[in-house]
Each structure stands twice: as structure tokens, then as C-alpha cells.
C-alpha positions in Angstrom: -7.5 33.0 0.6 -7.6 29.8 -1.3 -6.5 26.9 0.5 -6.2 24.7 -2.3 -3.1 26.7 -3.7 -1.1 25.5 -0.5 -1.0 21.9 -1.7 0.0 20.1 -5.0 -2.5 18.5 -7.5 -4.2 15.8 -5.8 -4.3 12.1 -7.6 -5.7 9.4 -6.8 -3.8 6.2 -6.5 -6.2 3.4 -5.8 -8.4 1.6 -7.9 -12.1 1.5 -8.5 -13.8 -1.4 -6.3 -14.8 -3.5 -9.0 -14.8 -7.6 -9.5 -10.7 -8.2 -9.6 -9.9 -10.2 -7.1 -6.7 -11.9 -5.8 -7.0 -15.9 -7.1 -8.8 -17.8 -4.4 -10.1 -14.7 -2.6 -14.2 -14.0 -2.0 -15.5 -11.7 -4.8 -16.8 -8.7 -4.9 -20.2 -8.8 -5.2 -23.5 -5.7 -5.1 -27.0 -6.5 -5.2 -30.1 -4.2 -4.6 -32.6 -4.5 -2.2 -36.0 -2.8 -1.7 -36.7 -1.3 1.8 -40.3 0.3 1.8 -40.3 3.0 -0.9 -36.3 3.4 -0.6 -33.6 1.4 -2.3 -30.3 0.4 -0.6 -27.5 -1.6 -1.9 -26.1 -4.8 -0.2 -22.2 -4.7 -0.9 -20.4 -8.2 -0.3 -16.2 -8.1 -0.3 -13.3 -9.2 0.8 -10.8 -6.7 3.2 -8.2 -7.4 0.6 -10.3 -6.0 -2.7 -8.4 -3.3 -4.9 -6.1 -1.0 -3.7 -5.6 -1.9 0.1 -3.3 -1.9 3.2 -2.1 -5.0 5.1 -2.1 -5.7 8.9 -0.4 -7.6 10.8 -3.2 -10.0 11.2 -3.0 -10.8 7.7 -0.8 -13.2 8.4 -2.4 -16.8 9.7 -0.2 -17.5 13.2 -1.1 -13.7 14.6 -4.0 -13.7 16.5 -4.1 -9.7 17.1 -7.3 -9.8 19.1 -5.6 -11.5 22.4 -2.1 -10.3 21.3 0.2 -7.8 23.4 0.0 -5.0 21.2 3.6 -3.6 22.4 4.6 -6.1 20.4 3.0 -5.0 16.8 5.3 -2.7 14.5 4.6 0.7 15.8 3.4 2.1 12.1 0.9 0.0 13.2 0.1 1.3 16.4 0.2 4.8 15.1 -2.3 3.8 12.2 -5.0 2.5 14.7 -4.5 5.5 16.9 -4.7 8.3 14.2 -6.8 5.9 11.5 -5.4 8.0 8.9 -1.9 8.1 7.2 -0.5 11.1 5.8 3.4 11.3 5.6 6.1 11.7 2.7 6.2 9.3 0.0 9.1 8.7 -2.5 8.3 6.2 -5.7 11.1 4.4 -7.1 11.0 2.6 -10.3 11.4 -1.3 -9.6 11.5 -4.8 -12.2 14.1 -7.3 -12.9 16.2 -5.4 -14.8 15.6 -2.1 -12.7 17.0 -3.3 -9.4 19.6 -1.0 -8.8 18.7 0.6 -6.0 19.1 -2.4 -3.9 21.7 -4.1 -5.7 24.6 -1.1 -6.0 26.2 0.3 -2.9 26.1 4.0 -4.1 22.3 3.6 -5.2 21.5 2.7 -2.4 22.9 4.9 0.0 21.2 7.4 -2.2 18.0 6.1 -1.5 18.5 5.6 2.5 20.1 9.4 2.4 16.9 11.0 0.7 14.4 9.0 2.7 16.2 10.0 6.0 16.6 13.7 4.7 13.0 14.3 3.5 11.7 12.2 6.5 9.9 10.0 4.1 8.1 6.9 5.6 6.5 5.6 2.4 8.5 3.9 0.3 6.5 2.5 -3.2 7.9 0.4 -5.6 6.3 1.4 -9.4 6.5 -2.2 -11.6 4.6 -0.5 -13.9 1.9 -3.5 -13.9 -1.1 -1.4 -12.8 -1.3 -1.1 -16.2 -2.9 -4.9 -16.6 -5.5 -4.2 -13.8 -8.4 -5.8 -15.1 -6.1 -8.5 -16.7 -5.5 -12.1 -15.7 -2.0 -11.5 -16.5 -1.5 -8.7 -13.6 -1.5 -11.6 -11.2 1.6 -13.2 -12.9 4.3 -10.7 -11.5 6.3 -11.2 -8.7 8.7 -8.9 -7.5 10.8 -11.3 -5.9 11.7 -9.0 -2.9 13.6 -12.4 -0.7 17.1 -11.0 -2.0 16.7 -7.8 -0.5 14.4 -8.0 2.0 17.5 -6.9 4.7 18.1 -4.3 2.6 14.7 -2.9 3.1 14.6 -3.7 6.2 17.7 -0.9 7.0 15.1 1.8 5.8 13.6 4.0 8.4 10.4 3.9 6.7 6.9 2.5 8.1 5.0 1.1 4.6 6.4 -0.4 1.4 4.3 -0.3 -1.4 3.5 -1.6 -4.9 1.3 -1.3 -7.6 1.4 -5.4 -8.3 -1.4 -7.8 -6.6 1.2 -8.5 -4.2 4.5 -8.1 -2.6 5.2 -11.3 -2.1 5.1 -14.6 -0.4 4.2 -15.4 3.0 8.0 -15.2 4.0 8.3 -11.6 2.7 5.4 -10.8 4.2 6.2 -11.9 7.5 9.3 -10.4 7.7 8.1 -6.7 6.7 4.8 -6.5 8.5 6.8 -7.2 12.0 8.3 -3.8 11.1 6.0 -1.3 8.9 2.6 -1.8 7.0 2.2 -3.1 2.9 0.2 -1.5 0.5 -0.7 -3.2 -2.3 -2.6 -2.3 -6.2 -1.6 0.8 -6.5 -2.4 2.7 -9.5 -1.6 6.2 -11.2 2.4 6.1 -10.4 3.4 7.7 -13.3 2.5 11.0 -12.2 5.0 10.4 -9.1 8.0 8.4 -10.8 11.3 8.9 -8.6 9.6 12.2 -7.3 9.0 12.8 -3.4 5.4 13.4 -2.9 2.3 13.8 0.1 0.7 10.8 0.6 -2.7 10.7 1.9 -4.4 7.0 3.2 -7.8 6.7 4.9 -8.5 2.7 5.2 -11.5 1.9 6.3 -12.2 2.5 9.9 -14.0 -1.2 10.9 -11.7 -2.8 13.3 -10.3 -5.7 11.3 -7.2 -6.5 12.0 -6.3 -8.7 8.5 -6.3 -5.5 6.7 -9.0 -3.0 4.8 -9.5 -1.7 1.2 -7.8 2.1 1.6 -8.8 5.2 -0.3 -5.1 6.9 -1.2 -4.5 10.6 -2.5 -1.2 11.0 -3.8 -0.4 15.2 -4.0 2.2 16.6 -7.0 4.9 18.5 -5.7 3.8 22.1 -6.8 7.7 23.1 -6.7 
């Protein structure tokens, strides 16, 4: 029996760790060093490089190492209990002139019906801007979330993602990280536009509670 024909066409959704960095944040930096007749490489970066999930420690005034933790969002919780994420996804297209599923009533019942039918928990918002990754101009965008940040709130979902640098200002992301988990540089969505999907997320598993570069498989929907 082939396993493989039980799932959809995998496809990855992060980016390769290169040197594209957030303004202001440490680069990413690899240099080789000699150890007797082996080489190893030293790899210097940031928890926030490429493709990667936020924490609630991200944010300056949350000290999560002396913290109660029944007060953290409980995607969170789950997260550092199972260190992996693998739920249902559903990518919506999102810009300034595509807002409609948070500006019209009926659009966005829609939404909140699917997400609750499917049991999705992922909700990602395609700006189309991976397309600049490697561009100075990919850190221009900003989704401008404020307006609807209530709106997103009423979701029962426990990540919001994006494929833009990021999802907002500090405000935003207070607000959403005391209830789910942000993912940010995102790449690939046009294999998933509007579609329901399996999402697959393995951050890496070092303890650090500002957040951690995360490899993400995104699986086609065979039917």
C-alpha cells in the first residue's frame, strides 16, 4: 500500500533562510569553521528570519518565563505541548481593494460558516507580496488589519497568517497574540487561493518564547 496516495501534493510554504531580514533586525549570517579534519558551519540568526511564527513573548511587556501560563492563548499552550501544528487551513485573498470578507455582512458570515464547518483553525491572508521576497519593496506593505481586528477576533481560529513581513503594528499584534499565534512570510499561496487545505508547521523546538523560524507544508486537496 502506498501511503503517499492518502494525502494531497505536499508544498512548501516558507522561504529559504537566506539574508532578508525585517529592517532593524540581526542578520542572518554562516561562516565555516575547521574542527580537526571535519568542517562545521557556524549559523548566526535572528528567531524572526524568513517564514516564522510569533509568540506571545514577542511582544516587549510579556515576560513569559515568570508568567502564569493559564493566562497565555491556549493555541499557544497546545503548540508547546505538541511542538508541532497540523490542522485545517483556509487562504483567503486579502489587499485594499479585496477586503470584502470583512467589510460585507454576507461575506463574512460565509467565511465564519466555512471555518466553523470544516473546523479550520488557520486562517491566512494571501497579499500576493511574496512575490517581492528578496525586494526592499516587500517591506513597504501593510495590511492595515486595525479596522477589523474585532472582526477577526469573532473567528474560532488559533493562527492568522500572511505572506507580508508583517501583520501589523504593535497594537495588532497585541491584540491577536492574547488569542491565537501569527505567522508571517509566507510563500507559495497561489497553489491554495480560497481553497481549504492541510497545514503542516514544525517551528523550531528551542524554547524561545519571542518566536522561531518554522518549516510549513501546505497539502493540495486531492478531491
Amino acid at each position: 500500500m502506498n501511503l503517499k496516495n492518502n494525502f494531497g501534493k505536499p508544498i512548501s510554504l516558507s522561504h529559504n533562510l537566506v539574508n532578508v531580514v525585517f529592517p532593524g533586525d540581526p542578520e542572518y549570517k554562516i561562516s565555516k569553521i575547521d574542527v580537526d579534519d571535519f568542517k562545521i558551519s557556524k549559523i548566526e540568526l535572528n528567531s524572526h528570519l524568513g517564514t516564522h511564527i510569533d509568540f506571545p513573548g514577542h511582544l516587549n511587556n510579556t515576560n513569559v518565563k515568570n508568567a502564569d501560563f493559564s493566562k497565555f492563548s491556549k493555541p499557544y499552550l497546545k503548540l508547546m505541548d505538541k511542538k508541532i501544528i497540523y490542522e485545517n487551513a483556509i487562504c483567503i485573498n486579502y489587499n485594499s481593494e479585496n477586503t470584502e470578507y470583512f467589510e460585507n455582512d454576507d461575506k463574512f458570515n460565509e467565511l465564519k460558516d466555512i471555518i466553523d464547518k470544516n473546523n479550520i483553525k488557520i486562517l491566512i491572508l494571501n497579499t500576493n507580496k511574496y512575490r517581492l521576497w528578496g525586494n526592499l519593496k516587500y517591506f513597504d506593505y501593510d495590511l492595515k488589519l486595525n479596522k477589523y481586528l474585532e472582526r477577526i477576533l469573532e473567528l474560532n481560529i488559533d493562527i492568522i497568517a500572511t505572506d507580508c513581513a508583517s501583520i501589523g503594528d504593535y497594537k495588532v499584534h497585541k491584540k491577536l497574540l492574547d488569542k491565537m499565534l501569527i505567522v508571517e512570510n509566507l510563500t507559495n499561496l497561489e497553489f491554495f487561493d480560497n481553497q481549504v487545505f492541510v497545514f503542516l508547521g514544525m517551528p523550531l523546538d528551542i524554547n524561545i518564547p519571542d518566536g522561531s523560524p518554522i518549516n510549513i507544508i501546505g497539502f493540495i486537496n486531492m478531491y
